[in-house]
N, C-alpha and C positions, 0 to 999 in steps of 0.2 A: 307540421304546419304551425301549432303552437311557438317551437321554439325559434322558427324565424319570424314571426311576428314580438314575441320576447324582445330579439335582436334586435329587430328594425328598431322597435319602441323603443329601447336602450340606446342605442344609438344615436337616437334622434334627441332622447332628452339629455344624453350627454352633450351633443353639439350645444344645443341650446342655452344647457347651464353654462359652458364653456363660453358661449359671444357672451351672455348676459353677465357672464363674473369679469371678462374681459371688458366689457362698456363701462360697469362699474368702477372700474380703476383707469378709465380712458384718462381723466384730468392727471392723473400721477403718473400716466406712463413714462418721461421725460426723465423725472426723478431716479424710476427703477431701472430706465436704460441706462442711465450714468452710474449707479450703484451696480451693475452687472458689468460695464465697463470696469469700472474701477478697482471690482473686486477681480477682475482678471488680470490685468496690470500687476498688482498689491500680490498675485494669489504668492510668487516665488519667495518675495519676502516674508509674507504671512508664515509658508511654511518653516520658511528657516528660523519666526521666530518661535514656532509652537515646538518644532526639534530644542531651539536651544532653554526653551523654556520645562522642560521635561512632557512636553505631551498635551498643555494646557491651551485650547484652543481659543478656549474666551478670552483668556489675558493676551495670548497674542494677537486676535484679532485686537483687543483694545490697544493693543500698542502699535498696531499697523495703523488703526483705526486715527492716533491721536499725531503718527507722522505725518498721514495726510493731510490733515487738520494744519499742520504746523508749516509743512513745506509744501504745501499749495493751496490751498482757500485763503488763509489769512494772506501771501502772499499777494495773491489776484487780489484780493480785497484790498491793499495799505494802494494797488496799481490802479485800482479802478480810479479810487480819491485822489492821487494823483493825475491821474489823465481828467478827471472833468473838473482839476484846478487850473491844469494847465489850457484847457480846451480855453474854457472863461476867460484866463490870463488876454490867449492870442487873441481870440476875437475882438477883446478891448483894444488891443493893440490897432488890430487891422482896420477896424470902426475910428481910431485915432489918427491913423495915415502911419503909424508909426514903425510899421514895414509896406519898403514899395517895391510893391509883386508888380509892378509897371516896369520895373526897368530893364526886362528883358525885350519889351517890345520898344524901348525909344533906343537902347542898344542896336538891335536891329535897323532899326529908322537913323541911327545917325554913321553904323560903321557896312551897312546892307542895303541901301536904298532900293536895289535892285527889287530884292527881296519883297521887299514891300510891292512894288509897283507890281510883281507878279502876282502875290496876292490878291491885291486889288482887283489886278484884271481878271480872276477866276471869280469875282462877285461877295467876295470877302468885306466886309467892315471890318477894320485893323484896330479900331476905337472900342469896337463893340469886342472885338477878340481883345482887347486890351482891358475893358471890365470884367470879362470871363476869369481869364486869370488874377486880377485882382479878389474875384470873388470864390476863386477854387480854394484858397485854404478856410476862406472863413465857412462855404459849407459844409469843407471836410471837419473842421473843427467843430461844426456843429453839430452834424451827425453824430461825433465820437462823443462829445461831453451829451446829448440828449441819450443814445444809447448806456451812456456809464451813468447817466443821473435817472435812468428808469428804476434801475436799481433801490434808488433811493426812494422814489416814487409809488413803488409797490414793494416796499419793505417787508410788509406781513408775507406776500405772497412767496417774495423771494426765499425768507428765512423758512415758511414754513418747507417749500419744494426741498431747501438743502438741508432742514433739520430731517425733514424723511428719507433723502441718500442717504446721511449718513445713518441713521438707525436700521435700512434696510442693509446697508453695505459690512454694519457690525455681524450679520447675521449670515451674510451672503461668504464674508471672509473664513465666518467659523464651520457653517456647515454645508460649504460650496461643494466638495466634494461627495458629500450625500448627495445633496439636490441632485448633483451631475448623474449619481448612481444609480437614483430613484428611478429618476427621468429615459435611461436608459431602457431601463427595465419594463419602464411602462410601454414606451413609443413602442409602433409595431413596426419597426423597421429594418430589423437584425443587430443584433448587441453590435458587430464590426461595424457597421454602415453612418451606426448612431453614434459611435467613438469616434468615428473620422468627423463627421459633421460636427460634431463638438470642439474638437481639432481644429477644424478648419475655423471657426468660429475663434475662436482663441486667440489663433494665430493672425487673423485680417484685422479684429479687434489693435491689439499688440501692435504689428505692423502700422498700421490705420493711426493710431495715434501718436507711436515714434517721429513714422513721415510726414508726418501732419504740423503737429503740435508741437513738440519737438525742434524739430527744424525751423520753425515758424519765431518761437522765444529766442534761440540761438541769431537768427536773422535780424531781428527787432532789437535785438542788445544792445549789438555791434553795430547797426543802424544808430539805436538811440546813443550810444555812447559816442561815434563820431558827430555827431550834432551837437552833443553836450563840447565836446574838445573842441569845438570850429568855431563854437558861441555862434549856433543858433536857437531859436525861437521856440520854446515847446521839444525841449528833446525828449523828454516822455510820450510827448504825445505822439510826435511823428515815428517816434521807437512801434508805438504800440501800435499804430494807422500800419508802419511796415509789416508788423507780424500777421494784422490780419489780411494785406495784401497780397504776402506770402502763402496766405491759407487759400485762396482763390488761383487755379487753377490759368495758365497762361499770362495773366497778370504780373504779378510779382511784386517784389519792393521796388523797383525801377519806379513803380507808379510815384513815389516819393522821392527816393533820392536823386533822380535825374532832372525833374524842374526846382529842387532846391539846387543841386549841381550850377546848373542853367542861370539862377539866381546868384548865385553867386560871384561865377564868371562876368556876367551883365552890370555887377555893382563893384566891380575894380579890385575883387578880391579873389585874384586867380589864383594863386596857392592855395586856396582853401580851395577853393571850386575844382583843380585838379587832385587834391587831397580827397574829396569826397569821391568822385568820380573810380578813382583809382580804389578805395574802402567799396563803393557799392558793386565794380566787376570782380573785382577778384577776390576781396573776403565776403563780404553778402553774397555775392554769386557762386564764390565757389563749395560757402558752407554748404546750400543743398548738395551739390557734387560728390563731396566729399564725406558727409554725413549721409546722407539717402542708405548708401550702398552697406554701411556697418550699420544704421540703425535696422534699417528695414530687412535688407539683406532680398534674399525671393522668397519671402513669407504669403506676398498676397498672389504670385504665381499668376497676374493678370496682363495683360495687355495695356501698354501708356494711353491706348486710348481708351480701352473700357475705362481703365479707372478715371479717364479724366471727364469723358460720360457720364459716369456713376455720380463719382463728388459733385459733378452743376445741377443733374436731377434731385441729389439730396440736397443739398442748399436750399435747392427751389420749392420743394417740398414740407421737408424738415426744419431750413431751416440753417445756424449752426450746427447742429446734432445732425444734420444731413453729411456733414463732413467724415464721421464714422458710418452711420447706416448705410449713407450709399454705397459705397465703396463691401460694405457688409452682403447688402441686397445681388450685388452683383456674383461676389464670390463663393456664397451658397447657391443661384442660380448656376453658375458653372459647374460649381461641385455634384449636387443635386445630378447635371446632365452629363456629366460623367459617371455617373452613379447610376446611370440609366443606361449609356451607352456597353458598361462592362458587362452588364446583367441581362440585357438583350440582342446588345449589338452583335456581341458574339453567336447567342445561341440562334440570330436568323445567318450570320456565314456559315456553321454548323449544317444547320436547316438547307442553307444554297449547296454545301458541299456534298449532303446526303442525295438530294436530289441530280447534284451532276454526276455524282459515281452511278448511283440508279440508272442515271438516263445513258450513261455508257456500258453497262451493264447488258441494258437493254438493246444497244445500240449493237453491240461485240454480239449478244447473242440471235441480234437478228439476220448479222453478216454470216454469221452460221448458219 
């Protein structure tokens, strides 16, 4: 009696310690999920540079530590200043008249009248649809330079969040594969069961941000770099507006490139307008195509529409960071139920099988 009241009490104060240590780190959780990302991404390089460094885990982790550093933070960082230069730039612009997002609609009105008239007669204002798009880039421009100038706005907070990745990710890189071991060890789930789940974890991670991320940059390039070649307006910006429309799920860069397309054809400048058109279907379009399959490969093993499920949950949730977690939430929920159905599913057919030969057993020896 003693020793399960022990239990229970142990038990109970483990849970306990375990929310309350977990509440306590609630503000930094963000940080340490990007440092557990990243140290999974980094882990293959890491190793190969602790191999080539004779065994030395802390110097390679600092030299994986200081590639990260180099080819991506500072990177996004020189992009961010950029896009809320250029954000500024256009809105002046657009505040000035000095692009007219109108001329699609008098385009219309002078070579479609029909158009128009149909419009109309579904209860449309063509005036007020006429402001609308006038007013579409300058919101979109202001969203992106407000969102890149928060940055700037919460500087302590930002710097402190990424100076904690990275100190926890020096840490996570050198002694990841203990953790992993410990953790094993400890969970009570069976060493196989909790190697796969870590697996599996790895691998959605990996996957999740290749497909993601990845393809997302590769999209926004060659977006912003045709824009920059056609001499439009904010090629940074509408580069970086395509990446993240790329990262949203049925959307796409289309949301961009096709009313600048549209734009352009409308203001007498059809070679460039079919130039863009022809850049957005078949290089932007085909990059997912063509990339998805070698980056991702069938790592996340899920269904196109759970994951497209998952990623709008996380978003909605999370956040940006919902874009890995969701997509994560999902594939340990699979995993987990596969994990249940090999460990029970079987032993109740078993259970059905014993019981049918029984019951013909019984059956053969009653016909006797």
């Amino acid at each position: 009696m003693s020793t399960s009241i022990e239990r229970v009490f142990f038990f109970t104060l483990l849970t306990l310690a375990t929310l309350a240590f977990v509440g306590l780190l609630n503000v930094f959780l963000i940080p340490i999920f990007w440092a557990v990302t990243f140290a999974i991404l980094f882990e293959p390089m890491n190793d190969r540079f602790a191999a080539g460094l004779g065994g030395r885990g802390a110097l390679a982790s600092g030299v994986t530590l200081l590639g990260i550093v180099l080819l991506i933070l500072v990177p996004l960082a020189l992009l961010g200043v950029a896009v809320a230069t250029e954000a500024s730039a256009l809105m002046a612009a657009i505040e000035r008249g000095e692009v007219d997002t109108g001329a699609p609609v008098r385009w219309v009105r002078e070579h479609a009248p029909v158009v128009i008239h149909y419009v109309e007669g579904l209860g449309v204002d063509v005036e007020e649809l006429r402001g609308r798009l006038s007013s579409f880039a300058l919101v979109t421009g202001q969203w992106v330079a407000s969102n890149a100038l928060q940055i700037g706005q919460n500087t302590v907070q930002f710097f402190i969040g990424v100076a904690l990745m990275l100190y926890l990710l020096f840490f996570f890189l050198r002694d990841g594969h203990g953790i992993v071991d410990r953790l094993i060890r400890i969970l009570p789930l069976g060493d196989a069961r909790e190697r796969h789940l870590f697996e599996r974890f790895s691998s959605v991670v990996r996957a999740t941000v290749k497909g993601t991320f990845v393809i997302a940059a590769v999209q926004g390039a060659i977006g912003g770099v045709a824009f920059a070649l056609l001499g439009l307006r904010g090629a940074v910006l509408w580069g970086v507006v395509m990446a993240i429309a790329s990262l949203l799920p049925v959307v796409g860069p289309g949301l961009v490139w096709l009313p600048a397309a549209i734009l352009l054809l409308t203001t007498e400048r059809i070679i460039a307008g079919l130039v863009l058109i022809f850049v957005g279907v078949v290089l932007v379009g085909l990059a997912d195509n063509l990339l998805r399959p070698v980056l991702v490969g069938r790592d996340t093993r899920m269904p196109d529409y759970l994951v497209l499920l998952a990623t709008l949950g996380g978003l909605a949730l999370f956040g940006i960071t919902g874009l890995v977690i969701g997509p994560l939430i999902a594939a340990l929920f699979i995993t987990l139920w596969e994990m249940f159905e090999e460990s029970y599913g079987d032993r109740e057919a078993e259970r059905s099988a014993t019981r049918a030969e029984a019951e013909s057993v019984e059956d053969a020896a009653g016909d006797g």
